[in-house]
Wavefront OBJ file of the C-alpha trace (Angstrom):
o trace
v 115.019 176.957 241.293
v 113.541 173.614 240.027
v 116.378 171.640 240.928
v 116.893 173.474 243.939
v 113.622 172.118 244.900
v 114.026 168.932 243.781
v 117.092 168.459 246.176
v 115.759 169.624 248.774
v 112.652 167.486 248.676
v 114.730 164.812 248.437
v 116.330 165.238 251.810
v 112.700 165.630 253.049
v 112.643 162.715 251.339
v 114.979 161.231 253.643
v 114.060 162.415 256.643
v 110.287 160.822 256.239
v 111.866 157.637 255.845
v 114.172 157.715 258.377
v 111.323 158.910 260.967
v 108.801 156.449 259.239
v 111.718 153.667 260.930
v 111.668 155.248 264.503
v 107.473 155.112 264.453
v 107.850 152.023 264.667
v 105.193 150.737 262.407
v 103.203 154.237 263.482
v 102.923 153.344 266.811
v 104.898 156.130 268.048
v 103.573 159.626 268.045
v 106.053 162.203 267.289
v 108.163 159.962 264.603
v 104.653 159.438 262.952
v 104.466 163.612 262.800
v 107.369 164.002 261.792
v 106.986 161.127 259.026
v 103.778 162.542 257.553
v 105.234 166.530 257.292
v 107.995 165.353 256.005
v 106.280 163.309 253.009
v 104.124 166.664 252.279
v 107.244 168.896 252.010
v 108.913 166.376 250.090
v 105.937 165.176 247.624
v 105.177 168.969 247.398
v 108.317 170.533 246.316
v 108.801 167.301 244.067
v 105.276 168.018 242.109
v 106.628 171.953 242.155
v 110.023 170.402 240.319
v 108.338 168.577 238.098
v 106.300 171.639 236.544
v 109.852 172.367 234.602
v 112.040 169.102 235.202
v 110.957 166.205 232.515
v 109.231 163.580 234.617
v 112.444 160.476 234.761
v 114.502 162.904 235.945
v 112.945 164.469 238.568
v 111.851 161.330 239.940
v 115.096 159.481 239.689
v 116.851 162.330 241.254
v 114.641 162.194 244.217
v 114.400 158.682 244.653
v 118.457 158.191 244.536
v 118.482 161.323 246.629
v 116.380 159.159 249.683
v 118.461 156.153 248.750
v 121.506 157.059 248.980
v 120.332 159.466 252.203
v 118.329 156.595 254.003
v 122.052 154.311 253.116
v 124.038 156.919 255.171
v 121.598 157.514 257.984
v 121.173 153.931 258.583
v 124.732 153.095 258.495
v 125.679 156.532 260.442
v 123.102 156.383 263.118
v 121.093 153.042 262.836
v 124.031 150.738 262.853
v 123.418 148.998 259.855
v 126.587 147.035 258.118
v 129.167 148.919 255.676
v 130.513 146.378 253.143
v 132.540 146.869 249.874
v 129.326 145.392 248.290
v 126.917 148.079 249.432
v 129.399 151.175 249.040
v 129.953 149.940 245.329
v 126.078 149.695 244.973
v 125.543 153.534 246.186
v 128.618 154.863 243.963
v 126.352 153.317 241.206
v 123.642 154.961 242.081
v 125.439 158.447 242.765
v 126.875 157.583 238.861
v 123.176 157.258 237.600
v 121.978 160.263 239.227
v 125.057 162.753 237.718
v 124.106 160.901 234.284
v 120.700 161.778 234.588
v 121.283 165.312 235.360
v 123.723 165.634 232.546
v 121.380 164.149 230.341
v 118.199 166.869 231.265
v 118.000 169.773 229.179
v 116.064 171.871 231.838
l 1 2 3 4 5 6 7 8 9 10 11 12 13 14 15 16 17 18 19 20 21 22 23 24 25 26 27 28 29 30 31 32 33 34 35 36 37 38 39 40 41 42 43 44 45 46 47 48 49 50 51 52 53 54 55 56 57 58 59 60 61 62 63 64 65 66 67 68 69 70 71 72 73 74 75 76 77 78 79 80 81 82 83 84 85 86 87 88 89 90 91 92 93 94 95 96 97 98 99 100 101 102 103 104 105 106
């Protein structure tokens, strides 16, 4: 269940950030909502995780979930550039996160 959890916080994960960038700057009411629910789910479940989950990997499981999530959403819906440079940069960050969930004995 721990990891279960932990992924999904790390989607919450991604969609504070992404409605954190459609606030704009918290100027904007319902993408400010949104942002600040979002960060409770997400920081909640994540503390819940990390009750069994050794402390590195939790955290670097939810962080490179958001990354890589926040990478797709802006290139998907945002419009943000798709180069070689940046694909190769989030398959190495997909390779650290199956390393570090190889590596956890929980």
């Amino acid at each position: 269940m721990a990891w279960i959890a932990l992924v999904v916080a790390g989607l919450f994960e991604v969609v504070w950030a992404s409605a954190m960038k459609e606030s704009q700057g918290f100027t904007r009411l319902l993408p400010s909502i949104v942002t600040a629910v979002a960060m409770l789910v997400s920081f909640g479940l994540l503390a819940w995780s990390m009750r069994v989950l050794p402390l590195g990997t939790a955290y670097t499981i939810w962080t490179g979930i958001g990354a890589i999530g926040a990478f797709v959403v802006g290139v998907t819906f945002l419009g943000e550039t798709l180069s070689a440079m940046r694909v190769a940069a989030a398959l190495l960050i997909v390779s650290g996160l199956v390393l570090m969930k190889l590596s956890s004995p929980a």
